[in-house]
C-alpha beads as a LAMMPS data file, in Angstrom:
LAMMPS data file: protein, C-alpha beads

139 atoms
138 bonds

1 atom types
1 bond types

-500.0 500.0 xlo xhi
-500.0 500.0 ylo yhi
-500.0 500.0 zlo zhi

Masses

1 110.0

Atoms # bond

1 1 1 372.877 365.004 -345.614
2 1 1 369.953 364.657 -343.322
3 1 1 370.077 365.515 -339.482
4 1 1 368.912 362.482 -337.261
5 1 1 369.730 361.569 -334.094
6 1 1 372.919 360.592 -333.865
7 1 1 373.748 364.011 -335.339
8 1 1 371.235 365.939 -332.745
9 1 1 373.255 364.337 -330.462
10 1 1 376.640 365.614 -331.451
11 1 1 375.109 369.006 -332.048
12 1 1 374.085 368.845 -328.365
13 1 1 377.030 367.233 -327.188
14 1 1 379.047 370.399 -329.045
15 1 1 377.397 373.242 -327.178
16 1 1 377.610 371.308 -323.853
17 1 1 381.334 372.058 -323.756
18 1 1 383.087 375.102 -323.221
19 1 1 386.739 374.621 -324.482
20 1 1 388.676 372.932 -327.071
21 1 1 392.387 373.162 -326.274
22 1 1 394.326 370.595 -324.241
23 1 1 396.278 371.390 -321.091
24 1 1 398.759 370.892 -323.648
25 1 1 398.426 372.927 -326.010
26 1 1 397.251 375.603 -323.662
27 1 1 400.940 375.069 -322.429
28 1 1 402.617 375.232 -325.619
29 1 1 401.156 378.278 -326.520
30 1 1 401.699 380.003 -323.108
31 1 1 405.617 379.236 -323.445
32 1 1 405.733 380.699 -326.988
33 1 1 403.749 383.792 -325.641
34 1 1 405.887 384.390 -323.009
35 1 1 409.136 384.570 -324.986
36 1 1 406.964 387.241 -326.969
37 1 1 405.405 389.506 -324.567
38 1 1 406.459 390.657 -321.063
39 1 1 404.366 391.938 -318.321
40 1 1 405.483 394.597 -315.615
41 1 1 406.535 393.746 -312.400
42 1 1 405.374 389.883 -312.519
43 1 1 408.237 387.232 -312.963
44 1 1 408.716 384.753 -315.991
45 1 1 406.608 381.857 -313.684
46 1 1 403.851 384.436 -312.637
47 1 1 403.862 385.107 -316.535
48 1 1 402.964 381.530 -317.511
49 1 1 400.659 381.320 -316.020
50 1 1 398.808 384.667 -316.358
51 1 1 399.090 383.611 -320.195
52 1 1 397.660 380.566 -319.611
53 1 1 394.720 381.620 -318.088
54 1 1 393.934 384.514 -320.799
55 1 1 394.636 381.712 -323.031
56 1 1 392.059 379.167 -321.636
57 1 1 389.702 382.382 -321.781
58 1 1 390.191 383.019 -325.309
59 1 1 389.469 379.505 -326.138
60 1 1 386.023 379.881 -324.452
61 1 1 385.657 382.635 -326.488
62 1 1 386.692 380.646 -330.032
63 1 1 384.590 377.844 -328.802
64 1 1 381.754 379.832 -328.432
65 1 1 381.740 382.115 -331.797
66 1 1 383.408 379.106 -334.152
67 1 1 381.508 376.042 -335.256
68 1 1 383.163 372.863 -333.446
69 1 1 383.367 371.727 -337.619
70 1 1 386.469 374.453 -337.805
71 1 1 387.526 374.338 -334.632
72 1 1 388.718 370.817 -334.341
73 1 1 390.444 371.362 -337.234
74 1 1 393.570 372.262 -334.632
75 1 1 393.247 368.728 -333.583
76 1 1 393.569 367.237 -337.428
77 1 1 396.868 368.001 -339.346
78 1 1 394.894 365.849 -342.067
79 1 1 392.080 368.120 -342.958
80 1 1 392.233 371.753 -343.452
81 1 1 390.787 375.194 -344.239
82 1 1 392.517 377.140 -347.251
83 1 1 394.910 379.633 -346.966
84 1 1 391.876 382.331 -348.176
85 1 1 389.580 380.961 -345.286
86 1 1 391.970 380.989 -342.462
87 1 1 392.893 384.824 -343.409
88 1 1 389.247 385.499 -343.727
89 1 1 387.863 383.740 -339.854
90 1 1 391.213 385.848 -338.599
91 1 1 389.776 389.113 -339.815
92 1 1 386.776 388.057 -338.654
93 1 1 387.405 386.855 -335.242
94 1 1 390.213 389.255 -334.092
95 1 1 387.916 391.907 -333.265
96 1 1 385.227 389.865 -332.044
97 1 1 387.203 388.082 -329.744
98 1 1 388.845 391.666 -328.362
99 1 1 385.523 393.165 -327.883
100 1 1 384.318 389.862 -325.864
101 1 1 387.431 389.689 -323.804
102 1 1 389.073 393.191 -321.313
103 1 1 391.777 392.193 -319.657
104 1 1 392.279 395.904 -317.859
105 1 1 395.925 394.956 -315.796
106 1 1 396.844 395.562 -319.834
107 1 1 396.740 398.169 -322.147
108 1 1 394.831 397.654 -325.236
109 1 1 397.948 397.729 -327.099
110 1 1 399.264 394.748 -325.750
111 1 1 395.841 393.056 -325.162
112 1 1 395.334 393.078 -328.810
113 1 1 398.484 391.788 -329.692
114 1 1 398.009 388.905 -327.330
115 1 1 394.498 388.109 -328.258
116 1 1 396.003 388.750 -331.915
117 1 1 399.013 386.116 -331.665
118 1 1 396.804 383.216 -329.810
119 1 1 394.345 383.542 -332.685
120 1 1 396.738 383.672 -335.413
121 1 1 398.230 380.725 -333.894
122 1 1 395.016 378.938 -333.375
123 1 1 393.473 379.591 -337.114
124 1 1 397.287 378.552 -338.438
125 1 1 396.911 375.677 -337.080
126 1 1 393.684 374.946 -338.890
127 1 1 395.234 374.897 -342.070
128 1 1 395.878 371.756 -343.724
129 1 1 398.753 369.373 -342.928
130 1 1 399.097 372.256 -339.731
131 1 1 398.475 371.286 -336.026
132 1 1 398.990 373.085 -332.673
133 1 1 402.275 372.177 -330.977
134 1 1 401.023 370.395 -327.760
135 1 1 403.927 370.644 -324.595
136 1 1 404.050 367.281 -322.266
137 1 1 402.470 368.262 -318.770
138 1 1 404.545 367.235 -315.852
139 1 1 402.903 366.037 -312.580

Bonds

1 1 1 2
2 1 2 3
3 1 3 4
4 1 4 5
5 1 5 6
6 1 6 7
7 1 7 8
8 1 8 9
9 1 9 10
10 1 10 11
11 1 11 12
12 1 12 13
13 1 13 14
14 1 14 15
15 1 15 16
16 1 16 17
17 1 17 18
18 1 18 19
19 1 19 20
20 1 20 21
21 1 21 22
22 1 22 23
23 1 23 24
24 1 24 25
25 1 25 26
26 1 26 27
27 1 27 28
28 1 28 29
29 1 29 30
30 1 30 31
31 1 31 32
32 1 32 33
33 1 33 34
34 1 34 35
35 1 35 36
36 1 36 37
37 1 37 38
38 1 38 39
39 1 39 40
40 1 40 41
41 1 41 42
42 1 42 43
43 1 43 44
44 1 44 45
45 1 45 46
46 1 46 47
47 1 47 48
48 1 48 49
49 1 49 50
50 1 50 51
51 1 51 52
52 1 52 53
53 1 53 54
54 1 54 55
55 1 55 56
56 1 56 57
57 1 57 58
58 1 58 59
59 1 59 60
60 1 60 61
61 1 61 62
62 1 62 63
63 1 63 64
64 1 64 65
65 1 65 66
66 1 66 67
67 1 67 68
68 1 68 69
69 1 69 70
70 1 70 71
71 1 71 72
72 1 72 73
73 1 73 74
74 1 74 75
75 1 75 76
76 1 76 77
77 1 77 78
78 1 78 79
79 1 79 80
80 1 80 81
81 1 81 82
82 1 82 83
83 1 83 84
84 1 84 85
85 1 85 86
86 1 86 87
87 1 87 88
88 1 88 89
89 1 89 90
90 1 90 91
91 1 91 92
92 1 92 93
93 1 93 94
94 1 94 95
95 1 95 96
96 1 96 97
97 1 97 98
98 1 98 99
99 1 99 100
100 1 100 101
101 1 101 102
102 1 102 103
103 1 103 104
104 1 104 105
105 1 105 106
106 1 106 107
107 1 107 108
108 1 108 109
109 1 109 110
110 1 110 111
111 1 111 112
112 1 112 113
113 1 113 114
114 1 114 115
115 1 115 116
116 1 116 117
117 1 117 118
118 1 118 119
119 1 119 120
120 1 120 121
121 1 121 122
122 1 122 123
123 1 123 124
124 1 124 125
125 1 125 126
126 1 126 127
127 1 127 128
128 1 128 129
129 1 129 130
130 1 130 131
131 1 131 132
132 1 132 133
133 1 133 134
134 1 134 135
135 1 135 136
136 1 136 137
137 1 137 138
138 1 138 139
């Protein structure tokens, strides 16, 4: 495979951007976060959306550290990364991604598990035949 410019192209269209995950998705996940992990004082609505923005920030994070090529894997149920290699980027990428992000309203306890469970649902749902559960945004 030889680069040429369509490719160039891609490659540059790639690190223009700065997240992968729907509004969708980014939903889905906050839901299913917030039935796992509770924050002090804040109500269940403040909660969403807390989660949602940590959320969006991790993805900046993935987006920035993970080749597009794996990353858009969450968008392809088709294709797929083994078993072996979606252990492996989760090894890789947990502490990465929790050295990149401090969220300090949280103790590092609970930050980790949070940055833990959005990645382990993220690099699940690069397996194959797996996709992210996307949640229909109302107006």
């Amino acid at each position: 495979m030889k680069l040429n410019k369509k490719k160039f192209k891609k490659i540059k269209k790639d690190a223009e951007g700065t997240q992968m995950l729907t509004d969708g998705q980014v939903a889905a996940l906050a839901e299913k976060l917030n039935n796992e992990i509770n924050f002090p004082i804040i109500g269940e609505n403040l909660e969403e959306l807390l989660l949602a923005k940590i959320i969006r920030r991790i993805d900046r994070k993935v987006y920035e550290l993970l080749p597009n090529e794996y990353y858009s894997l969450v968008k392809k149920s088709s294709d797929g990364i083994s078993d072996e290699d979606a252990e492996n980027i989760e090894a890789r990428m947990t502490p990465l991604i929790n050295e990149k992000i401090n969220l300090p309203f949280l103790s590092e306890e609970m930050e980790e598990k949070l940055i833990g469970f959005v990645l382990n649902s993220l690099i699940n749902a690069m397996r194959k035949n797996l996709k992210l559960e996307e949640k229909k945004i109302e107006e």
